[in-house]
C-alpha positions in Angstrom: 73.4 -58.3 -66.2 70.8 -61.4 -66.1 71.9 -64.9 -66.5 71.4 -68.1 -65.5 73.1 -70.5 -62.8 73.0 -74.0 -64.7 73.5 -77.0 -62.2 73.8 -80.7 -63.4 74.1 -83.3 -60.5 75.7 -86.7 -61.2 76.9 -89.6 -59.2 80.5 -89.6 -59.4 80.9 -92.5 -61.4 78.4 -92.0 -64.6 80.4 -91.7 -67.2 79.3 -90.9 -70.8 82.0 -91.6 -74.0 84.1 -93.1 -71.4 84.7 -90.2 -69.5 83.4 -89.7 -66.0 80.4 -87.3 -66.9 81.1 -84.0 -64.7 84.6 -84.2 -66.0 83.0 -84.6 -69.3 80.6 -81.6 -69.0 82.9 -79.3 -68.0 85.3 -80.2 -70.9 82.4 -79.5 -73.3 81.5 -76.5 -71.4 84.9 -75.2 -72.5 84.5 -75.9 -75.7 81.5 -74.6 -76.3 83.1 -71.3 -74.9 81.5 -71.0 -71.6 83.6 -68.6 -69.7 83.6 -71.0 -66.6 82.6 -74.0 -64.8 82.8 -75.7 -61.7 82.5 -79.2 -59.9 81.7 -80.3 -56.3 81.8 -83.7 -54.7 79.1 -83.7 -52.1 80.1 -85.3 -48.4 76.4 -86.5 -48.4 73.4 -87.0 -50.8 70.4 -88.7 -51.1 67.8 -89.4 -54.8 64.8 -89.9 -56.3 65.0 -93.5 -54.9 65.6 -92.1 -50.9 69.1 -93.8 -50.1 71.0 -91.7 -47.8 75.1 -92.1 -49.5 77.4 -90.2 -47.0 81.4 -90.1 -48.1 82.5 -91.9 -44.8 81.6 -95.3 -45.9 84.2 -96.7 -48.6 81.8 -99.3 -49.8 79.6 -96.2 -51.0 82.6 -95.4 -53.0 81.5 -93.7 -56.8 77.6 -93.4 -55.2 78.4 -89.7 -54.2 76.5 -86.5 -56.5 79.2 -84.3 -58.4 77.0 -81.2 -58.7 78.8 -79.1 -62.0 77.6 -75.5 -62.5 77.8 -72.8 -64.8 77.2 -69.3 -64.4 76.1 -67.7 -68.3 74.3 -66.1 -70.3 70.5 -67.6 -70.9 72.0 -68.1 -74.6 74.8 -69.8 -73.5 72.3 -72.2 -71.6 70.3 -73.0 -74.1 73.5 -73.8 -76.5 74.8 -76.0 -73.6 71.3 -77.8 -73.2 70.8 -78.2 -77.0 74.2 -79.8 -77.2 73.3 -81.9 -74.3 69.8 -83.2 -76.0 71.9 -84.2 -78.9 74.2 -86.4 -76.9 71.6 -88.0 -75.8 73.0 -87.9 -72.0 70.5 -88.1 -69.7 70.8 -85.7 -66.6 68.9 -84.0 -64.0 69.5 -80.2 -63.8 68.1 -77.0 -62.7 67.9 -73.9 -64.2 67.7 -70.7 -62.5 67.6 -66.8 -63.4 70.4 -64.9 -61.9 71.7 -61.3 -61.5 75.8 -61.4 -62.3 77.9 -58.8 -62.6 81.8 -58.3 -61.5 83.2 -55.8 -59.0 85.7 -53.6 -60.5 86.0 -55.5 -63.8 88.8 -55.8 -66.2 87.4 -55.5 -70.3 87.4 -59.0 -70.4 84.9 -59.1 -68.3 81.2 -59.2 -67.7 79.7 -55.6 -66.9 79.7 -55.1 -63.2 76.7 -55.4 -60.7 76.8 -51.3 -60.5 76.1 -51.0 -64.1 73.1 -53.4 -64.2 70.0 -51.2 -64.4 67.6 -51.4 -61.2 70.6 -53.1 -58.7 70.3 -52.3 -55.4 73.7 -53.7 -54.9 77.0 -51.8 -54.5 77.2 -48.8 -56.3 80.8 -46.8 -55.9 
């Protein structure tokens, strides 16, 4: 099945409505019905403005990126990103096309990589 990996990165400490914002986007990403999400604290990042932040120094405390990602459907993207634009949050992401699937799925699940037309992938 095609989809799309959705990344956000966000320092650790931007918050939006008073909520730190990868906790945030991950709470609306529920919401919204996404069928999962995920945050990771980075040990190490630098930006657009080229300052190296590395987790070791406690002075750099909050400075860290929180990447949050979501694996979905390119309709469930452009929900997420529509809802986004309307909150007026500002965020840098990246938006890529990806093959998903699930090895021996249960019927809640997505179809499996097998039955994804074209896959080289494993095929029982």
């Amino acid at each position: 099945m095609q989809g799309t990996l959705l990344r956000f990165y966000v320092h650790e400490n931007h918050r939006h409505r008073r909520r730190y914002v990868w906790e945030w986007l991950l709470e609306e990403g529920n919401r919204l019905g996404i069928r999962g999400g995920s945050a990771f604290k980075a040990t190490a990042s630098f930006g657009r403005h080229h300052r190296l932040h590395e987790a070791r120094f406690v002075e750099l405390a909050g400075t860290l990126t929180v990447e949050v990602e979501f694996i979905v459907t390119p309709e469930e993207a452009q929900r997420l990103l529509e809802f986004l634009h309307r909150e007026n949050v500002r965020l840098f992401y990246a938006y890529t096309p990806v093959r998903l699937g699930v090895i021996n799925p249960d019927a809640a699940d997505l179809p499996s990589v097998s039955d994804d037309a074209g896959c080289s992938g494993y095929a029982p």
